[in-house]
N, C-alpha and C positions, 0 to 999 in steps of 0.2 A: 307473588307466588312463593311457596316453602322455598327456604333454601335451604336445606339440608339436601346432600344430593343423596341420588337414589339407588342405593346398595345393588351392585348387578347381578343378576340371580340365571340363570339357565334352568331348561328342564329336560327331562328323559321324553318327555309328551312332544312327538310331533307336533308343530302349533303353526300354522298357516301367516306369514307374513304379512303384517297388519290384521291382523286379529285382535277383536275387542276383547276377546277370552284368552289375555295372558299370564304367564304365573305372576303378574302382580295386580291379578285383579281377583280372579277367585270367588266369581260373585254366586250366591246362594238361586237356590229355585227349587220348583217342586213339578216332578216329571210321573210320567207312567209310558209304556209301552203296549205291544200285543202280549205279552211273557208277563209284565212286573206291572203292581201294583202301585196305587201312586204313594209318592214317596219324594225325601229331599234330597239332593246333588247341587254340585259343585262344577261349574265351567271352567272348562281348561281345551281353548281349541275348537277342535268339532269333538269334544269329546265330552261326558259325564262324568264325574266322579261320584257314583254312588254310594252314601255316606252310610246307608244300611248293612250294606257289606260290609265296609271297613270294618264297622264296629261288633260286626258278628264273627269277622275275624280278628278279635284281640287287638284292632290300632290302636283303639281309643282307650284301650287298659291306664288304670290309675287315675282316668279324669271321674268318676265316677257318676256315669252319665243316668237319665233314667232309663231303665230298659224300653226298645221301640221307640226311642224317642224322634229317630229320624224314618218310620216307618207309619210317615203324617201327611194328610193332604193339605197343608197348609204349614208358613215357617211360625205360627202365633204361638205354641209351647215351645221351639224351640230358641225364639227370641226371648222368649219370657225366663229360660236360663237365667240370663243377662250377658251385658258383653264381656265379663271377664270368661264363661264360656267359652261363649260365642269367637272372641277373637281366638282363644288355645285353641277351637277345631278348624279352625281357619289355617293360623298359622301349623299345627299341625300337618293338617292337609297342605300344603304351603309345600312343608318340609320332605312329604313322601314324596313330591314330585320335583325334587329339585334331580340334576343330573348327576352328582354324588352320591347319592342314596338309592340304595338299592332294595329298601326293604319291601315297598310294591313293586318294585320294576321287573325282580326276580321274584317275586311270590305266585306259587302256585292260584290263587283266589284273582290276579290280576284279569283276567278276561273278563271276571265278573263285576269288578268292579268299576271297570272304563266302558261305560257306556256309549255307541254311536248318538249324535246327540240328533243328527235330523232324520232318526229312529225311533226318537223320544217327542209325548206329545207334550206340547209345556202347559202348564195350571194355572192357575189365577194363585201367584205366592203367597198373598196370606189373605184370611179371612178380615175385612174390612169392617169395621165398627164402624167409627167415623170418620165424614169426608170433611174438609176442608176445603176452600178454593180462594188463594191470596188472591190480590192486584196489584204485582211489585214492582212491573217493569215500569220505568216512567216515560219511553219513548210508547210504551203500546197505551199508557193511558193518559198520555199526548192527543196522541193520532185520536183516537175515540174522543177525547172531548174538544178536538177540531172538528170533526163530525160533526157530531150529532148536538154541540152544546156553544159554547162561545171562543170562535179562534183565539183571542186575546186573553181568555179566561181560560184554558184546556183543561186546567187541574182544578179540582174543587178545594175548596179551603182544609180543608183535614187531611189532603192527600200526602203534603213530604212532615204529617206529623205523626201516623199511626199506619201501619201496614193493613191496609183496608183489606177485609176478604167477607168469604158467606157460606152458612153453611152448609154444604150441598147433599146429596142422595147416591150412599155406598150399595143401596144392592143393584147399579145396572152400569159399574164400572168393571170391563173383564177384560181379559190377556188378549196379547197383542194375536192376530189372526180369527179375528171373532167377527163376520159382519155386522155391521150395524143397517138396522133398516130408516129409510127415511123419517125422520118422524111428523108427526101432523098436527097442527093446534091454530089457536085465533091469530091474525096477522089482520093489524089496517095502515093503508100504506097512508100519505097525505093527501092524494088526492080522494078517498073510498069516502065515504059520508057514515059508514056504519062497516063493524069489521066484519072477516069473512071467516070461514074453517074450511082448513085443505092441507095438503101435504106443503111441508117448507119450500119455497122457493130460493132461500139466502142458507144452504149448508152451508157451513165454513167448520175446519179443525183452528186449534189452537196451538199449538206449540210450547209444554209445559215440563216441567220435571216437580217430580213427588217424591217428599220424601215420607219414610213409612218410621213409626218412634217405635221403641223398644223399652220402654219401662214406663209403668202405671206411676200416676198421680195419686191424693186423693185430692175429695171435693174440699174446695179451700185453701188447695197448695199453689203457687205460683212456681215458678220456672226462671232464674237468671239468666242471662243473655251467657254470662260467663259457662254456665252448666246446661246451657242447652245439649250439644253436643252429645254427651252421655245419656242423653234421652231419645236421639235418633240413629234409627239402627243401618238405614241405609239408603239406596235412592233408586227410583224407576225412570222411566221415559212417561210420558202423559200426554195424550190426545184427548183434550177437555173437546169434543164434536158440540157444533153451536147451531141454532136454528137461530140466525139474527133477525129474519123478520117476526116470530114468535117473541123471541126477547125484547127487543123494540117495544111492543105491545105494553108485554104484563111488567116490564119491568120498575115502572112507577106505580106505589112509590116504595114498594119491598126489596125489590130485586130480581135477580136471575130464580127461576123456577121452572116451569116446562121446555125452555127454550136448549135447557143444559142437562137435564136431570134424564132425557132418554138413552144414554150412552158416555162414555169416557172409556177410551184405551189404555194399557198401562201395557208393558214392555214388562216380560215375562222373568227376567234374573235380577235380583235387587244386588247393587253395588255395595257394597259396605264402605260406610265412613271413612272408613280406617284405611283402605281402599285408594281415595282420594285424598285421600292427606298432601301429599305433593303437590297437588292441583288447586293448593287454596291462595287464595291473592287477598289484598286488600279491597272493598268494592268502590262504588262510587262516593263522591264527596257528600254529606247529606249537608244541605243545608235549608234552611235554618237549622241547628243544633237541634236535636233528638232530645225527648224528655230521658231523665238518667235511667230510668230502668229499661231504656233502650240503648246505653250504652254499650259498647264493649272494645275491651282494648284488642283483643285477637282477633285474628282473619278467620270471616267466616262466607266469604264467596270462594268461589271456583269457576277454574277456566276450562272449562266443558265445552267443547266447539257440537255446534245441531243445525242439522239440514232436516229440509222437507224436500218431500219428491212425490210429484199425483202420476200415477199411471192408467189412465183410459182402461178400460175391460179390453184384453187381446192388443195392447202396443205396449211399448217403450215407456218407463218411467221419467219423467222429465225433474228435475232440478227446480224447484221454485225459489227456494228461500236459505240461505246460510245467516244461523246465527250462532250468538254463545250466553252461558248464563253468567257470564261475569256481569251483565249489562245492568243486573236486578239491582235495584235501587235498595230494595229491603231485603235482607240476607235470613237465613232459615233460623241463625239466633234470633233475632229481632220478631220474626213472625210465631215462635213458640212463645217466647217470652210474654208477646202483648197475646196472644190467643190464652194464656194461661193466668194472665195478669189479674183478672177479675174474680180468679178461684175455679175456673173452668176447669177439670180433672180429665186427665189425658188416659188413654187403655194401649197394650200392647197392640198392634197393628192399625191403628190410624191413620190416614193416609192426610196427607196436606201436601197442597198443588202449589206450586209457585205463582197463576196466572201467565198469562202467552209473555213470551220471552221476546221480545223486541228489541232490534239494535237501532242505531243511529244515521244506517243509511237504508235507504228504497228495499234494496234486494235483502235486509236481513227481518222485515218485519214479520212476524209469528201466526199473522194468520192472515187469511184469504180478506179479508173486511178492508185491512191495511193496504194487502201487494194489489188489489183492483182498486182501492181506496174507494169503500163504497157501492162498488159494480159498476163508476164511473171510465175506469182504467184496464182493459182485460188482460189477464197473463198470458204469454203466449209458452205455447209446451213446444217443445221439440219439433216434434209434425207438425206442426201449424195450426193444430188445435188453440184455440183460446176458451179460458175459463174465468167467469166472473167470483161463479162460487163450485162448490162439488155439486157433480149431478152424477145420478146412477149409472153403476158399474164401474168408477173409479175407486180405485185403492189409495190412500195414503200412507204413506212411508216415513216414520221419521228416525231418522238416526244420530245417535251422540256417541262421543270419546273424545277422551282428556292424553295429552301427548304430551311429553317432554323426556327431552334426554335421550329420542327414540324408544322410549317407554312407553305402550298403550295401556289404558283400562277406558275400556267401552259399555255400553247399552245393549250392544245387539242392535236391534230395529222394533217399534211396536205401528204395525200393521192393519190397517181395517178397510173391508172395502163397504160403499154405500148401495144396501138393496132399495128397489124400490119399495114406496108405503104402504103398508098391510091395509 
């Protein structure tokens, strides 16, 4: 983990104790109301900081910003800044809400510009170009090729040498509180003789984190592992939602396609980097040795602790699963780096998924296929419910935050529940 420790900052914001919105998180989003039009802000608490205002009322003087520039249904122009911006409005914003400063505390525009935040509806943060979906964790592509492939063999040959991933379909990934309906496609189990079409019987989420780049490539640039970083702007929650009897299917000998491509959640405030800089560690051991342009000397995992929780339509949400992204075998350098490595040209808001974050023991594995192992093993919920996979009218819950020092910076939660199939 950083060791620099972590400067203690206060603020004039009321901020709810364990709050994933504290002044040292700050994280970006794009909101509207029944009043205001959509638009970008800033988390602090249960509150907004609407970045319109400010800058209508002379904060932002001297940075010379472009007019309306935070009066966007999306953060893709205002990443596209860049992050030496990008961090001045941040740390800016930072600075009016610390408890020594009085410049918005006492300013007449203050009403206006502290938003109630669950008054506010959240947006899909930026407009999504392209998707990405790694497969980094090595416990979750363990478990999967004890499954479905050779206990003794789990990992296939290429797997601790290249951060495997595919590339997946951005226009039906949306903000967290969006249902997802079941989706429906071909499935043949082992025993069928020929396969069938019907709604999934094997939902399962994933348990993922995404991060979103902030500065364009061209075509024929590569990416070092060392300058990744200044490429990525920030980070979400991700609920990759999987039809694994559908995937099963088609997924020889291409890959994941209908099974994935009906829905993916993403948690509505993007974390900025800069953000989690404290919360970075060194990650797992690779071995065999990494080809060199998968090297890199600095830390670039983080200790993110993530829970999942299924709550039945009208009960209690139950607890399933505790994990953390330290676990990932291949780290978000290493996966820009080799996705870039061929001349692949990267755009402002791209989103690239970790794949399901798996730990080391039963209770931290990332998705439903793992904690039943199969539909062999049922979960049991709170009530007494058991669940092999999601079945309609459950919600999924996932939540993440990075802690030390007593210091949080959070995710929020990114939310979906399952309607039944159209």
């Amino acid at each position: 983990m950083s060791d620099s420790p972590i400067p203690i900052l206060s603020t004039w914001v009321e901020v709810p104790k364990n709050s994933d919105f504290s002044i040292y998180n700050l994280p970006f989003g794009v909101f509207k109301n029944k009043k205001l039009s959509p638009r970008i802000g800033i988390a602090i608490g249960d509150k907004i900081v609407d970045l319109s205002v400010l800058d209508q009322e002379g904060f932002f003087a001297n940075m010379f910003l472009p007019e309306g520039i935070f009066i966007k249904d999306s953060l893709n122009e205002l990443i596209a800044l860049g992050k030496v911006q990008t961090k001045k409005i941040r740390e800016r914003v930072q600075s009016l809400l610390l408890a020594d400063n009085g410049e918005l505390r006492d300013h007449s525009a203050r009403g206006k510009v502290m938003v109630t935040r669950k008054e506010a509806e959240m947006l899909l943060p930026v407009k999504i170009g392209d998707y990405t979906d790694f497969y980094s964790s090595i416990e979750h592509a363990t478990n999967v090729g004890k499954m479905f492939r050779d206990p003794e063999n789990a990992l296939l040959p290429n797997w601790k040498h290249i951060p495997v991933g595919y590339h997946g379909r951005a226009s039906s990934i949306v903000v967290s509180g969006t249902p997802i309906h079941r989706p429906k496609g071909q499935f043949k189990d082992p025993d069928m003789d020929v396969p069938a079409f019907g709604p999934s019987r094997r939902l399962d989420f994933e348990l993922e984190l995404a991060f979103i780049t902030g500065k364009q490539t061209k075509l024929g640039d590569s990416i070092a592992t060392e300058e990744a970083e200044e490429y990525i702007f920030g980070f979400v929650l991700f609920n990759d939602w999987s039809a694994r009897d559908i995937q099963a299917w088609e997924y020889v000998p291409l890959g994941p396609f209908l099974g994935k491509s009906f829905g993916s959640s993403i948690s509505a405030w993007v974390v900025t980097i800069e953000a989690l800089e404290p919360f970075k560690l060194a990650g797992p051991v690779q071995e065999p040795e990494v080809l060199p342009y998968l090297k890199s000397e600095k830390n670039h995992s983080f200790d993110i602790n993530l829970e999942v929780l299924i709550q039945p339509e009208g009960k209690k949400p139950s607890k399933i699963c505790t994990s953390n992204f330290r676990h990932m075998y291949w780290n978000v350098a290493q996966q820009l780096a080799h996705h870039t490595s061929n001349g692949c040209n990267i755009n402002v808001g791209d989103m690239m998924a970790s794949g399901t974050i798996s730990g080391p023991t039963t209770d931290s594995f990332g998705s439903m296929l793992e904690l039943s192992w199969k539909g062999t093993q049922p979960v049991k919920l709170e009530d007494g419910e058991e669940r092999r996979f999601i079945e309609d009218g459950d919600t999924v819950i996932m939540k993440g935050f990075a802690e030390k020092e007593g210091i949080r910076v959070g995710f929020g939660e990114v939310t979906g529940q399952i309607l039944p199939v159209k």
